[in-house]
TORKOL-4160 file (C-alpha; in steps of 0.2 Angstrom, whole numbers, padded with zeros to 4 digits, m for minus):
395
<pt num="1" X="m0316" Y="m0195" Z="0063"/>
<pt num="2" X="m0302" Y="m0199" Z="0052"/>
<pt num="3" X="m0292" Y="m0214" Z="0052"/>
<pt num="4" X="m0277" Y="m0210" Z="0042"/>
<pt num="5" X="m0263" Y="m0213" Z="0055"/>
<pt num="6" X="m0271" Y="m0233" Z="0056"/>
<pt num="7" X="m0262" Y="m0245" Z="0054"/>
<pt num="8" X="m0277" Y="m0257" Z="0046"/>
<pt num="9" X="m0267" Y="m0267" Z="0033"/>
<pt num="10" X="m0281" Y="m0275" Z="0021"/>
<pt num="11" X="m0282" Y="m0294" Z="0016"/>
<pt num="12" X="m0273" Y="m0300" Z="0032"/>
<pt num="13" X="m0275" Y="m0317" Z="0036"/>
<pt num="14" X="m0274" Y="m0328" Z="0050"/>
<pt num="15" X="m0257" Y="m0331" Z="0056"/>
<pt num="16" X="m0248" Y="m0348" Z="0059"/>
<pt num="17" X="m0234" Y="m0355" Z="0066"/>
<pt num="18" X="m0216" Y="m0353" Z="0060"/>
<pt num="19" X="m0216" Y="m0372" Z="0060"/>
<pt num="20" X="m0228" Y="m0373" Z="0047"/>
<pt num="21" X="m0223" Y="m0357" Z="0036"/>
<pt num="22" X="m0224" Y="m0364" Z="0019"/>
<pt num="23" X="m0230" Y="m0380" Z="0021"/>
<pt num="24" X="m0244" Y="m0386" Z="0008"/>
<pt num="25" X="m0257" Y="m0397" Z="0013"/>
<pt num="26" X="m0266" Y="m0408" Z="0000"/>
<pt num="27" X="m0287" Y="m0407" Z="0006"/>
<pt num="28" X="m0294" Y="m0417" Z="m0010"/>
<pt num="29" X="m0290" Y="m0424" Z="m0025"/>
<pt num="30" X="m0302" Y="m0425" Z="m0038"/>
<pt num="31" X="m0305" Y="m0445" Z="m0044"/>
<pt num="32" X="m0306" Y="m0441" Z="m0062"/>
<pt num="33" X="m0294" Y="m0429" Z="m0066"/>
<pt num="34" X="m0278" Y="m0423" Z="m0059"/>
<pt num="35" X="m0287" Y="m0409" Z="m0048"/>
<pt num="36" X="m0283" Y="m0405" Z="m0030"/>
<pt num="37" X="m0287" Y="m0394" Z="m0018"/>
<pt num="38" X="m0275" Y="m0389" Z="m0003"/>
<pt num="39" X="m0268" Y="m0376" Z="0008"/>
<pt num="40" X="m0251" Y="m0365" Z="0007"/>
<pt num="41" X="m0249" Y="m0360" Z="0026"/>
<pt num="42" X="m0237" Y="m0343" Z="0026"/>
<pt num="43" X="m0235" Y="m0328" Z="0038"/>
<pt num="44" X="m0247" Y="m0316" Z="0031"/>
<pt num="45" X="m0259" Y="m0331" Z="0030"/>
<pt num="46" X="m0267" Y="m0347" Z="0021"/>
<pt num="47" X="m0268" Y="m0348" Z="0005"/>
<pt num="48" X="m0283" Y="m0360" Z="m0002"/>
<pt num="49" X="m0278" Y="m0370" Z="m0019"/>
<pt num="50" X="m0284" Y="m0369" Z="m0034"/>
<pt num="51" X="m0280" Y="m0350" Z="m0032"/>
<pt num="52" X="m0279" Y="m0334" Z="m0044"/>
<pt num="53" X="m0269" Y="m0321" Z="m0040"/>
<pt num="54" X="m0274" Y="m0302" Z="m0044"/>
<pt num="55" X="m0257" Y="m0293" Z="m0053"/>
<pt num="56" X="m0254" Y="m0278" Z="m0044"/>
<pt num="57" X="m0237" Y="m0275" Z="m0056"/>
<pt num="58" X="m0231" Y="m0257" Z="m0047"/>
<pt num="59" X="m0239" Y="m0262" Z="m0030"/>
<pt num="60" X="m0258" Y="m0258" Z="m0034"/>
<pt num="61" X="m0269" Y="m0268" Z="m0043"/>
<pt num="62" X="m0273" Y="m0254" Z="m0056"/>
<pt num="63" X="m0287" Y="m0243" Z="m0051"/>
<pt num="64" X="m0294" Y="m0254" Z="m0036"/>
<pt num="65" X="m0289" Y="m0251" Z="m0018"/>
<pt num="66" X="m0285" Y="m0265" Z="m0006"/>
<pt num="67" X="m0300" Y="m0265" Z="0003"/>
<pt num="68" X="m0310" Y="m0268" Z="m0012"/>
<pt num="69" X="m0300" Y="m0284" Z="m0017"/>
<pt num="70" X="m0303" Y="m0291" Z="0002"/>
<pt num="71" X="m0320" Y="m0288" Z="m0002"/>
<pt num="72" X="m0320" Y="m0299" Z="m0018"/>
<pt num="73" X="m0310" Y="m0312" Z="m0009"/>
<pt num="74" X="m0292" Y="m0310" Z="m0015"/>
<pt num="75" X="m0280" Y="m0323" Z="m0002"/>
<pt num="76" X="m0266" Y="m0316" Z="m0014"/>
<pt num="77" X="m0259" Y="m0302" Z="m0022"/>
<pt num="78" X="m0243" Y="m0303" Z="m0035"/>
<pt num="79" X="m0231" Y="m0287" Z="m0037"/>
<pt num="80" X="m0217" Y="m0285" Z="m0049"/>
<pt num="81" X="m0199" Y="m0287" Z="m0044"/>
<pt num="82" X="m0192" Y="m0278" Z="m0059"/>
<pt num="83" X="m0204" Y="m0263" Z="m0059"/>
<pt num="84" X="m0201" Y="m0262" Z="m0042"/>
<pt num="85" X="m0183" Y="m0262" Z="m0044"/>
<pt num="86" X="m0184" Y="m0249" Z="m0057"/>
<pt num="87" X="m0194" Y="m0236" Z="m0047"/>
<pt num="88" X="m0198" Y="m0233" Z="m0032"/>
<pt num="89" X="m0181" Y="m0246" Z="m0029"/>
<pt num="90" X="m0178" Y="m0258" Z="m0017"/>
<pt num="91" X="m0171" Y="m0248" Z="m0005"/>
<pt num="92" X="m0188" Y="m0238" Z="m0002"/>
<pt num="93" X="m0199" Y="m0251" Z="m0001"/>
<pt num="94" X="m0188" Y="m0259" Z="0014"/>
<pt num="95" X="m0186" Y="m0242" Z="0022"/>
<pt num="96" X="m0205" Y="m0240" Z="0021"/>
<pt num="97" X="m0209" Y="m0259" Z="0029"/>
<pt num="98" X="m0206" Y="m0269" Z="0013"/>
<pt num="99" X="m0222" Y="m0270" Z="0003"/>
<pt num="100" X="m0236" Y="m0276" Z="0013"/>
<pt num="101" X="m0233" Y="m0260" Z="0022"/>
<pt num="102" X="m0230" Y="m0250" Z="0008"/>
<pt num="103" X="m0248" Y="m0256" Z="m0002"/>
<pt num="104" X="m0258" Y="m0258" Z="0012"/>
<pt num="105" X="m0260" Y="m0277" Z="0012"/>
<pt num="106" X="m0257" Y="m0285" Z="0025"/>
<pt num="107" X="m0262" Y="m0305" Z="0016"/>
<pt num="108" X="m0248" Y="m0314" Z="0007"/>
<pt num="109" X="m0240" Y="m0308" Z="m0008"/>
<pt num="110" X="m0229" Y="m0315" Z="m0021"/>
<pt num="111" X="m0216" Y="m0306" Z="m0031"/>
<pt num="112" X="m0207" Y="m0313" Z="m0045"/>
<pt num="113" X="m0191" Y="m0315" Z="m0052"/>
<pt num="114" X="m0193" Y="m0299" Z="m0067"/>
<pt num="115" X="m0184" Y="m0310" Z="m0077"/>
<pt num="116" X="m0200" Y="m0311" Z="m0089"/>
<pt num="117" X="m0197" Y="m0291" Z="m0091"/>
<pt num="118" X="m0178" Y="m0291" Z="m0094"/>
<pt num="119" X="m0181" Y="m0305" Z="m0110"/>
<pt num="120" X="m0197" Y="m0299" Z="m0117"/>
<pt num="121" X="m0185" Y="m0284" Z="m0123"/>
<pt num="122" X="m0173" Y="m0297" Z="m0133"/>
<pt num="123" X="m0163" Y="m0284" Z="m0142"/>
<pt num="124" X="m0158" Y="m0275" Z="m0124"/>
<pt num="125" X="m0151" Y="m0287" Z="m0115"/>
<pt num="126" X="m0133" Y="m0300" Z="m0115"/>
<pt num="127" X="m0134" Y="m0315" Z="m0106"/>
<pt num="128" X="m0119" Y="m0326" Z="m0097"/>
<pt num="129" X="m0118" Y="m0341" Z="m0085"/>
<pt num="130" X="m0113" Y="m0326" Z="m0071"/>
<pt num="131" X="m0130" Y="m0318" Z="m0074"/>
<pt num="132" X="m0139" Y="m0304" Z="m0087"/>
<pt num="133" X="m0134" Y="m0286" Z="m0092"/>
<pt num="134" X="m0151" Y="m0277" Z="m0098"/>
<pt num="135" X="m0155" Y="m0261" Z="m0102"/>
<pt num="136" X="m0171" Y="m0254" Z="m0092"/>
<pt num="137" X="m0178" Y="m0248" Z="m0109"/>
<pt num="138" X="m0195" Y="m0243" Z="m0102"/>
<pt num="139" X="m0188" Y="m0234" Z="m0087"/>
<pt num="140" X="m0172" Y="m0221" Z="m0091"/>
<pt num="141" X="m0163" Y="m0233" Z="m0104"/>
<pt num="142" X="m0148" Y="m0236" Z="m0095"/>
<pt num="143" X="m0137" Y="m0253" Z="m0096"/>
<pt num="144" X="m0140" Y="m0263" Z="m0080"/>
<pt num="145" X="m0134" Y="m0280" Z="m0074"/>
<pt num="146" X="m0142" Y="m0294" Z="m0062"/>
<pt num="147" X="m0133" Y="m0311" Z="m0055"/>
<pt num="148" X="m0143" Y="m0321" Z="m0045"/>
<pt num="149" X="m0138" Y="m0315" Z="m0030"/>
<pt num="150" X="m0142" Y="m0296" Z="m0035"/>
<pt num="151" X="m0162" Y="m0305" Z="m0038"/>
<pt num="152" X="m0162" Y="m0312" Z="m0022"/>
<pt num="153" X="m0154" Y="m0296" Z="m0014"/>
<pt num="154" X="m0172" Y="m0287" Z="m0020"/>
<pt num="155" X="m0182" Y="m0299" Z="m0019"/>
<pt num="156" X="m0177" Y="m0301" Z="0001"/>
<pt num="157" X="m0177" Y="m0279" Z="0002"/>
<pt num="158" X="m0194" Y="m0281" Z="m0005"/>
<pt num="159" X="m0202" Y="m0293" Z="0006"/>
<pt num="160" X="m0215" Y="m0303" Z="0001"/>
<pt num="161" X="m0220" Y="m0320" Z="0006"/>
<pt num="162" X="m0216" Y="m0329" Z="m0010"/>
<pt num="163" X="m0201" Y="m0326" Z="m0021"/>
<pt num="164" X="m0196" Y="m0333" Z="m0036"/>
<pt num="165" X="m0179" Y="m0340" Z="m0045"/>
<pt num="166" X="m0171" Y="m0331" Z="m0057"/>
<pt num="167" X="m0173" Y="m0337" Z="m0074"/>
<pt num="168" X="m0173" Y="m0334" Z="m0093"/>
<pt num="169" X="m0190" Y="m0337" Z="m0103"/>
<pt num="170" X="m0190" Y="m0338" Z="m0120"/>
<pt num="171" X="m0204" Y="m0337" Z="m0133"/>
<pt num="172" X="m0213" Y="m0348" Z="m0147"/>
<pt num="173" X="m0209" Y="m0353" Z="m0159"/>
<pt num="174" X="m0191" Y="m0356" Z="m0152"/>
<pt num="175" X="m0178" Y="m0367" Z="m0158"/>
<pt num="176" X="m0174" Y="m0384" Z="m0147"/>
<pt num="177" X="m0155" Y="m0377" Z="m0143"/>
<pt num="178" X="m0162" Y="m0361" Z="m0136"/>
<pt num="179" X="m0174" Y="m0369" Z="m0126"/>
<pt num="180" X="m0160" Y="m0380" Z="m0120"/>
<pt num="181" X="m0149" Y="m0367" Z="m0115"/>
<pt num="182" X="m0162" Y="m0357" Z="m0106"/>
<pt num="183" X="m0165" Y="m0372" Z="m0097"/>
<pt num="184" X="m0147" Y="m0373" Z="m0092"/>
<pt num="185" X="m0145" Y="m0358" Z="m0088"/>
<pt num="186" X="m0161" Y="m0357" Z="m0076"/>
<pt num="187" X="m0155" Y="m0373" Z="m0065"/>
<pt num="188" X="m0137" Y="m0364" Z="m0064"/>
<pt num="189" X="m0146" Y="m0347" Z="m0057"/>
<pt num="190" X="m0158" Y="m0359" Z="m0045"/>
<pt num="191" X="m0144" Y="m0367" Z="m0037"/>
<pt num="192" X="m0135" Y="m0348" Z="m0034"/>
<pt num="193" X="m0151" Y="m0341" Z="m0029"/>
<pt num="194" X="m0157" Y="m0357" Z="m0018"/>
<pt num="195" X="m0140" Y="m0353" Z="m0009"/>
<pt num="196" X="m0140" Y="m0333" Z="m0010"/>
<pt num="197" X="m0157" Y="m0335" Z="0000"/>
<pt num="198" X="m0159" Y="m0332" Z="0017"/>
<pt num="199" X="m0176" Y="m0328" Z="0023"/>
<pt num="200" X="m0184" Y="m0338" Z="0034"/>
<pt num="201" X="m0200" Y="m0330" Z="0032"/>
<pt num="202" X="m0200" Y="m0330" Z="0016"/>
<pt num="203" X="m0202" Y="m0342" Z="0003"/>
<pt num="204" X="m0190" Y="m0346" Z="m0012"/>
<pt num="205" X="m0201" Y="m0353" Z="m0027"/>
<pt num="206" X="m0188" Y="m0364" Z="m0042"/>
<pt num="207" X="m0195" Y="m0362" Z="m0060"/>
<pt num="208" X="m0197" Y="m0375" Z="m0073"/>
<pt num="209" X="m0191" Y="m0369" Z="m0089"/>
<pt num="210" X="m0190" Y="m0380" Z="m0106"/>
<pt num="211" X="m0202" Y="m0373" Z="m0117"/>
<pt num="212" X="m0215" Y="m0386" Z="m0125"/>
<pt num="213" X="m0203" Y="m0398" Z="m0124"/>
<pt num="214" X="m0208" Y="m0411" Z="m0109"/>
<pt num="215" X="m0191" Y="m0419" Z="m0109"/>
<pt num="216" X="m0182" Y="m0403" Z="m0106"/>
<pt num="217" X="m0196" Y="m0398" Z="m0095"/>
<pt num="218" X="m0192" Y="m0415" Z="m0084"/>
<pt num="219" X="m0173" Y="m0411" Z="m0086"/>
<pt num="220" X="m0180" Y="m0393" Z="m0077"/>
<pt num="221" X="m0187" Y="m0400" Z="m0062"/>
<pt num="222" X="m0177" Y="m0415" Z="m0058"/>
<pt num="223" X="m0161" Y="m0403" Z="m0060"/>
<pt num="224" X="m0174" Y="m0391" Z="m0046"/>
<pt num="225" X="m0176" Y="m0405" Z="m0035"/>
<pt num="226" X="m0159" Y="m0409" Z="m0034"/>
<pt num="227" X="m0153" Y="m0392" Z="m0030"/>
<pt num="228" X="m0163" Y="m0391" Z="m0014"/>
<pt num="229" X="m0180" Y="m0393" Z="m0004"/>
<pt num="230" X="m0190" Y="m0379" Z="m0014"/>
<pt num="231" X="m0205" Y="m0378" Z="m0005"/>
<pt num="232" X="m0217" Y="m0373" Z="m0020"/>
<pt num="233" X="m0212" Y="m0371" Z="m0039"/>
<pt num="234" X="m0217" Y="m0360" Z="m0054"/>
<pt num="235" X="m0221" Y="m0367" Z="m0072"/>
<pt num="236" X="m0214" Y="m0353" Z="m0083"/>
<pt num="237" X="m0211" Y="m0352" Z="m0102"/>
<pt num="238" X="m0228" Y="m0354" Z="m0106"/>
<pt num="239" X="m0243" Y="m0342" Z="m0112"/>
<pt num="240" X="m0228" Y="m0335" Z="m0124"/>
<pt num="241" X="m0235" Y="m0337" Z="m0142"/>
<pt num="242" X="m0242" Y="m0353" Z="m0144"/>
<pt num="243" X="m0260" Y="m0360" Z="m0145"/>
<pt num="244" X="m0267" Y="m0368" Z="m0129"/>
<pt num="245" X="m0269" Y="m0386" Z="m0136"/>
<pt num="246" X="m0249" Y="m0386" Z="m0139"/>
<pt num="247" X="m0245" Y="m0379" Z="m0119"/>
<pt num="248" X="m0255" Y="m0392" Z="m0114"/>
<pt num="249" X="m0247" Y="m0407" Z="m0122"/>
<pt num="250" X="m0233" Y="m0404" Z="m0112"/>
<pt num="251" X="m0240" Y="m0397" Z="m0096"/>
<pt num="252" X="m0254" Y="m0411" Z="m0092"/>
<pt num="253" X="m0241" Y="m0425" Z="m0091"/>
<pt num="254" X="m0227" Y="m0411" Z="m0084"/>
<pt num="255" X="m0239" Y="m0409" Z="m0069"/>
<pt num="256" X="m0246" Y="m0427" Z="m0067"/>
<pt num="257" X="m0232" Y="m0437" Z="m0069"/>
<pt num="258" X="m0214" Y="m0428" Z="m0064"/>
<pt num="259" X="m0216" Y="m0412" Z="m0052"/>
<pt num="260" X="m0216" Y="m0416" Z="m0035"/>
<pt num="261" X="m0236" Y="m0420" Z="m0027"/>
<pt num="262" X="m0232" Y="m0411" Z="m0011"/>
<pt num="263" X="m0227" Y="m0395" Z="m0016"/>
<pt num="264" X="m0240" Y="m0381" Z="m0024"/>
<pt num="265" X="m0236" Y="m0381" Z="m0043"/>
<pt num="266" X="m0239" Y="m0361" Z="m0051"/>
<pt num="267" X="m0243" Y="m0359" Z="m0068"/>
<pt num="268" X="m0234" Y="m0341" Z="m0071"/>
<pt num="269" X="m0244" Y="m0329" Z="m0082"/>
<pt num="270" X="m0260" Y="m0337" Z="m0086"/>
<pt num="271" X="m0277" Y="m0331" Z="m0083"/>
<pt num="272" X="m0290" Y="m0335" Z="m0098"/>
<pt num="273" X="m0304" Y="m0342" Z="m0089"/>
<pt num="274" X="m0305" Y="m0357" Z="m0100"/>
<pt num="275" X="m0284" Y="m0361" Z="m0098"/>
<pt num="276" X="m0288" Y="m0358" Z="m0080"/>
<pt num="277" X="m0302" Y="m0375" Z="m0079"/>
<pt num="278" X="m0290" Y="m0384" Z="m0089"/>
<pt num="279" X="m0275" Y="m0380" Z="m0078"/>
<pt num="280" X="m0286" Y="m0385" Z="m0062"/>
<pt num="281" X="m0287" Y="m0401" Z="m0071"/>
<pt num="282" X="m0272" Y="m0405" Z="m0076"/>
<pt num="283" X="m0264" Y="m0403" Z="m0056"/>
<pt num="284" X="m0260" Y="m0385" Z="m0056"/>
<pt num="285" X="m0263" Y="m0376" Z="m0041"/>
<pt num="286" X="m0259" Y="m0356" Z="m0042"/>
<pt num="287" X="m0262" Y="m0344" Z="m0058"/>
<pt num="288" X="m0259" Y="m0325" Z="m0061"/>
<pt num="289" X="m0261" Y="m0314" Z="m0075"/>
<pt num="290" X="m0263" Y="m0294" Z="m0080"/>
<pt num="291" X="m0279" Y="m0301" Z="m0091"/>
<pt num="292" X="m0293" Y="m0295" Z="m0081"/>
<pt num="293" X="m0289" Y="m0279" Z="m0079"/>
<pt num="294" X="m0279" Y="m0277" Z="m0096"/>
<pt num="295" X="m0293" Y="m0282" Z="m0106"/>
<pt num="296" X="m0304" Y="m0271" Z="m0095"/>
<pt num="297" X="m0295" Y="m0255" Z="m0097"/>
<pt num="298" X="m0300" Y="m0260" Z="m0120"/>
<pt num="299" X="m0318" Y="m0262" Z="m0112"/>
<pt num="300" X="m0317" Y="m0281" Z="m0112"/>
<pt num="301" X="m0326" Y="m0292" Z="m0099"/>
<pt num="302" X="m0329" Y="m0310" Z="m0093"/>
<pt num="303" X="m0344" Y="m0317" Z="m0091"/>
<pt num="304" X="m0355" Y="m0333" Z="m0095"/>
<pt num="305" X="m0357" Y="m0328" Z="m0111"/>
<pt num="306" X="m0340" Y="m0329" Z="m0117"/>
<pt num="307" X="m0331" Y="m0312" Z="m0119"/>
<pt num="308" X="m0341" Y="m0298" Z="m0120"/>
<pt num="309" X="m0332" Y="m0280" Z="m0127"/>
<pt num="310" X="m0344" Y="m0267" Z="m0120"/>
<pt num="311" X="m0339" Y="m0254" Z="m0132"/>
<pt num="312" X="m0352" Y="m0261" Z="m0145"/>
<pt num="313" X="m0365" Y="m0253" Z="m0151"/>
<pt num="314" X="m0378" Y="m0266" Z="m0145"/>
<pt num="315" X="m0377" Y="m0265" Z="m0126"/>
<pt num="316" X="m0382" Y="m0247" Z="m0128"/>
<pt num="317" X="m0398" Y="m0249" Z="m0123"/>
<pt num="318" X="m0394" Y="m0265" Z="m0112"/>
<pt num="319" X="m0400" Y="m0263" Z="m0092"/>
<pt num="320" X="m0393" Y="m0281" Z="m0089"/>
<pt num="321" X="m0378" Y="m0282" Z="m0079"/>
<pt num="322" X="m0363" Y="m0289" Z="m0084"/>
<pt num="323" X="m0365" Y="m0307" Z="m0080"/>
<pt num="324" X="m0384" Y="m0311" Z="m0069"/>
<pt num="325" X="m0376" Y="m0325" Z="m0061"/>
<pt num="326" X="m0362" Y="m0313" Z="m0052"/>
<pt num="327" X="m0358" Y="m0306" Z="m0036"/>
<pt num="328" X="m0344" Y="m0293" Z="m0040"/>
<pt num="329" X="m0347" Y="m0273" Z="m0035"/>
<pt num="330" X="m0352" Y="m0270" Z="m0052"/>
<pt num="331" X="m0364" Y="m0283" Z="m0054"/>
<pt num="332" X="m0372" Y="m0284" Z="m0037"/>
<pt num="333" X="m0372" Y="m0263" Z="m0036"/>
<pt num="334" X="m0384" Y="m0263" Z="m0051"/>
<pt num="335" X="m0372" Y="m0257" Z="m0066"/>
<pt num="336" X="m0379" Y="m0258" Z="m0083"/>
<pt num="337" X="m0372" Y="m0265" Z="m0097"/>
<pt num="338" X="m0376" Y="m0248" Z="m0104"/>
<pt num="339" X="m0369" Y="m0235" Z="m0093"/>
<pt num="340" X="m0353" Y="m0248" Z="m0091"/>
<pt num="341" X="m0354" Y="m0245" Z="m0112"/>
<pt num="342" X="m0356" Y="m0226" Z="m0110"/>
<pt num="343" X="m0342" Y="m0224" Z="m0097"/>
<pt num="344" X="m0333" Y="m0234" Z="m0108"/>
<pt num="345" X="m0337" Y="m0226" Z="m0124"/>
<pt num="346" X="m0334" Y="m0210" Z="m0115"/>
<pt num="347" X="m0316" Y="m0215" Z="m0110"/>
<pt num="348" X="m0320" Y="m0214" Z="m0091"/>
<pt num="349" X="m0311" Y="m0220" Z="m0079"/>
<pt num="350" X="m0325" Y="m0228" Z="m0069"/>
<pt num="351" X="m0327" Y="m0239" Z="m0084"/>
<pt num="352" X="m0311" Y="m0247" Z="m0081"/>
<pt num="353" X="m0314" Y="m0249" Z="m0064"/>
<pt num="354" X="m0329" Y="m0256" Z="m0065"/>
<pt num="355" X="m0325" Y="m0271" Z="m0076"/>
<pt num="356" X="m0308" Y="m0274" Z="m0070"/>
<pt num="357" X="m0317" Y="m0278" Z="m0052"/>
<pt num="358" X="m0328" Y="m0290" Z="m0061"/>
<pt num="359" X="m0314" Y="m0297" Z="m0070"/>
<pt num="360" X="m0305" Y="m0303" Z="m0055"/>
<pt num="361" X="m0321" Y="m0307" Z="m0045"/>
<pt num="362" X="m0325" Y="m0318" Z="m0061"/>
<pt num="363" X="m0308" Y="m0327" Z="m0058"/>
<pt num="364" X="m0307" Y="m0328" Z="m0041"/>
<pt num="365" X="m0326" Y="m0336" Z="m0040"/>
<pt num="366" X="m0321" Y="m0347" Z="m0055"/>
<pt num="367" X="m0305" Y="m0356" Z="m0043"/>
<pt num="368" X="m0318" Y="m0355" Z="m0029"/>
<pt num="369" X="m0331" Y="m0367" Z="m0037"/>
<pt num="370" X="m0317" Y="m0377" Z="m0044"/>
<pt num="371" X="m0309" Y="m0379" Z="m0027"/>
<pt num="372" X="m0330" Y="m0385" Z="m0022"/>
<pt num="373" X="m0330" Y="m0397" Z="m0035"/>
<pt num="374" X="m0314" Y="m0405" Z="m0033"/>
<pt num="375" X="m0318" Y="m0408" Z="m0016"/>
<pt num="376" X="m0336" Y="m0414" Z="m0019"/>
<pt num="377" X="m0326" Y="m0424" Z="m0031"/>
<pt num="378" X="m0335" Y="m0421" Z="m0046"/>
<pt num="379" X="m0322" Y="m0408" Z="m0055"/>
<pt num="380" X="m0325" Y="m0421" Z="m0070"/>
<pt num="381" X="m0342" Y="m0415" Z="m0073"/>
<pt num="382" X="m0336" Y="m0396" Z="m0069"/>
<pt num="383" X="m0325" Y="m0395" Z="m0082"/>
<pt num="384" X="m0337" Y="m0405" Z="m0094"/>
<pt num="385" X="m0349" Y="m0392" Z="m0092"/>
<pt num="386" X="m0339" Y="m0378" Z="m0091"/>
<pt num="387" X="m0332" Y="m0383" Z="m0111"/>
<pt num="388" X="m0349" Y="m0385" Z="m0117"/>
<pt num="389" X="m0356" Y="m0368" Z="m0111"/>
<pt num="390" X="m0354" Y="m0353" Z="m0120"/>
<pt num="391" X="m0340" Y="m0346" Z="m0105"/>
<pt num="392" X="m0328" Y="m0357" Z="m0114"/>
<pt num="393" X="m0328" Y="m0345" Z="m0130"/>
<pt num="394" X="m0319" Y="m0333" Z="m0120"/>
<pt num="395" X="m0302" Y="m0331" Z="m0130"/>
């Protein structure tokens, strides 16, 4: 019998209280490093910390259905505010229940700002203290314009559990003057948007902007903290260029000694394995990134070994799967490493599939055994091991 008038929403959690929406609660914290494991309480469910969170940019985490990621043990999905904006519009997606309804998920999801997408195009777009004029060059080309209040308009229309500020990124290299002034002009939109925000059951995210530089970085969040009680904040304008040794001078001591303890700390648009360990450590508690399933769709894949690109010739004739020590559909169904290489050789989509669900098992298993070690208080040792095993060669 067919169930297709259901209203089975996958991934939902349990519910809680309205008087703890939002709250985070610190379980553990690891004695030799700055690792801690907690819970984000929100309406669509808990969220246990450290986390990653699958990127399902257009409302689907390309390729899988949301009843596959519940079964890997996803607690949270992320969906694109821009793209969203773009097409199918705002408007839509509140008409059809806002986007848990739309997707199918019925667990919490967090949308970002899309102001990564407007200034990744730099040539397109003019920016003011009153907001951004871009042009949507990947959609029909025409000129657009955002204030903060517009951002928080969509955001609300779309109606996900987690929002976040509008801000303006830059890359690397940058020079110290830019980086200033995108600072100044992210604290000026967080105060618009802290006040443009209205959802009580939903919650608005401030980002810390300021490059590599820890004492705009401080500047950032202090000027956050003044602005109003955000209850969680992103760590943007990293993963843009530079080498992970650089990100990390700055972001260890950003996270350990200035941003707030009580509060989830997100680490926007990172997921390398290895960066991921070593974000845990330094006291960051939520991660997302397109990386799994973007490197699957080039046949790339996670695993114990380092990276593995299964388009090589010398898995032809491999009947291992892609990692032994996994538990993901692909691995535990029995897929070879050498019909994963013909199907990917071959161009089929099952290839892509395939690997992107072991991608984001791999992730989502990684932040799993942290989470275990940092509350067996030996996430030391964890990330001693996990440096020297072949894993870590994994960028």
């Amino acid at each position: 019998m067919c169930g297709c008038g259901q209203e089975r929403l996958w991934g939902a959690g349990e519910a809680v209280g309205e008087n703890r929406w939002f709250s985070y609660d610190i379980v553990a914290e690891d004695p030799t490093t700055h690792a801690r494991a907690g819970v984000l309480h929100t309406p669509h469910g808990d969220i246990p910390t450290p986390i990653f969170m699958p990127v399902g940019t257009k409302s689907t985490v390309k390729g899988l259905l949301p009843e596959t990621l519940e079964r890997m043990g996803t607690k949270i999905l992320l969906n694109n505010l821009y793209h969203l904006s773009q097409r199918p519009g705002a408007d839509l997606v509140e008409r059809m229940g806002g986007v848990h309804r739309f997707m199918r998920w019925g667990g919490p999801i967090l949308t970002d700002s899309g102001g990564f997408q407007v200034f990744s195009h730099e040539e397109f777009f003019k920016l003011s203290n009153k907001g951004v004029k871009f042009r949507a060059v990947d959609y029909d080309g025409r000129w657009q314009e955002w204030t903060p209040e517009q951002n928080m308009e969509i955001a609300q229309k779309l109606g996900a559990d987690i929002v976040m500020q509008l801000d303006q990124c830059v890359g690397y290299p940058a020079t110290r003057a830019k980086v200033a002034r995108s600072v100044e002009l992210s604290s000026m939109w967080a105060d618009r948007c802290y006040a443009a925000h209205t959802r009580k059951d939903q919650a608005l995210f401030g980002i810390v902007q300021g490059g590599m530089h820890l004492d705009l970085r401080v500047r950032s969040i202090q000027h956050l903290e003044d602005a109003g009680d955000f209850p969680g904040y992103g760590i943007g304008g990293y993963s843009v260029g530079e080498d992970h040794d650089t990100m990390f001078e700055s972001l260890e001591p950003l996270c350990a000694e200035h941003m707030p303890k009580h509060k989830p700390r997100y680490l926007m648009g990172v997921g390398n394995p290895t960066t991921l360990v070593r974000g845990v450590a330094a006291g960051v508690d939520m991660f997302d990134c397109v990386l799994p399933t973007r490197t699957a769709r080039t046949g790339t894949a996670f695993s114990n070994e380092g990276r593995i690109n299964l388009k090589n010739a010398r898995f032809r004739e491999d009947d291992r799967p892609l990692d032994e020590a996994c538990g993901c559909p692909a691995c535990s169904g029995g897929f070879s490493r050498a019909y994963i290489h013909h199907l990917v050789r071959q161009k089929e989509m099952l290839g892509s599939i395939l690997i992107s669900e072991h991608n984001i098992y791999y992730l989502l298993d990684l932040m799993r055994r942290a989470r275990e070690a940092i509350i067996a208080g030996t996430y030391g040792d964890f990330v001693s091991s996990w440096m020297d095993s072949p894993a870590a060669n994994d960028w």
